[in-house]
C-alpha positions in Angstrom: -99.3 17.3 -67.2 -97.6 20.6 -68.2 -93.7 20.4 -68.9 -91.6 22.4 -66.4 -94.0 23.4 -63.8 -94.1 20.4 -61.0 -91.0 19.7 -58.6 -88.3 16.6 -59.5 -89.8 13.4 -57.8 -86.9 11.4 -57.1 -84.9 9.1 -54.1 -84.9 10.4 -50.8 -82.8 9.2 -48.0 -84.6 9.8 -44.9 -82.0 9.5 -41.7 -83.0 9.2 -37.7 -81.5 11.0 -34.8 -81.4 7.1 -33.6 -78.6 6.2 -36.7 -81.2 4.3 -38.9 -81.5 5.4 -42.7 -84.0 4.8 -45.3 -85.1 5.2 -49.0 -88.5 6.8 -50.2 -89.3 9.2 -52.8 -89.8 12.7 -52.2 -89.3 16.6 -53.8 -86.4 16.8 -51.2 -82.9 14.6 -51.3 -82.6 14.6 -47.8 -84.8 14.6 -44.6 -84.2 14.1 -41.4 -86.2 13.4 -38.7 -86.5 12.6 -34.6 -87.9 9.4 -34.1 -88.4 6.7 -36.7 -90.1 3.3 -36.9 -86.9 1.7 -35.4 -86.8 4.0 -32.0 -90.3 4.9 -31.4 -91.6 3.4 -28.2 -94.9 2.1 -29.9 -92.9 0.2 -32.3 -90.2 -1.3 -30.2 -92.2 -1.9 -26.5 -90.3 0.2 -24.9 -90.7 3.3 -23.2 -88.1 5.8 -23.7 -88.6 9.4 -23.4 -87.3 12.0 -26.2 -86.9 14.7 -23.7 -84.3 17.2 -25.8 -85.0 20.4 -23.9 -84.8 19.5 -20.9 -88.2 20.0 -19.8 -88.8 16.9 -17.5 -86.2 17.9 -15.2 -87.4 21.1 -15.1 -90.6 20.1 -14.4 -89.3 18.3 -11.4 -87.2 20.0 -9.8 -90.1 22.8 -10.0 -92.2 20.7 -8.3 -90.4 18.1 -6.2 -91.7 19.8 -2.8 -95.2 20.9 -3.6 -97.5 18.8 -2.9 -101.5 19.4 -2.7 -102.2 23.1 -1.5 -105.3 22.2 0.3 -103.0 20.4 3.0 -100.2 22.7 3.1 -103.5 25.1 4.0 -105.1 22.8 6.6 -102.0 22.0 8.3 -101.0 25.5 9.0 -104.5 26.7 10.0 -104.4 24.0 12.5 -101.1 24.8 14.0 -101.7 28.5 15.8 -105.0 26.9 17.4 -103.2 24.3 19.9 
């Protein structure tokens, strides 16, 4: 290998949103990261969802009163008739 061209390879703390901390070895001191082996639902049987933006409850209150189109359709063809 040539001297003074590749990165320092050293210790790396790795830390969770969750609290939990680890060692490794990296070209960075410190990463940080969402989910790790102690919070993430495939390790721990759980299912939990990471949800930061808000985008589930978006997604429902979008949608809590649609329902299929094609009924909404059928329904309201029906109704002038009788």
């Amino acid at each position: 290998m040539k001297d003074g061209i590749h990165p320092n390879y050293g210790l790396t703390v790795v830390r969770c949103g969750c609290g939990n901390t680890f060692s490794t070895r990296s070209t960075v001191p410190e990463i940080k990261v969402d989910i790790c082996n102690v919070c993430h639902p495939f390790f721990t049987g759980k299912l939990k969802f990471v949800d930061t933006a808000g985008r589930i409850e978006k997604f429902k209150n979008k949608f809590a009163g649609a329902g299929y189109a094609s009924l909404k359709k059928k329904k309201a063809a029906e109704a002038p008739a009788s």
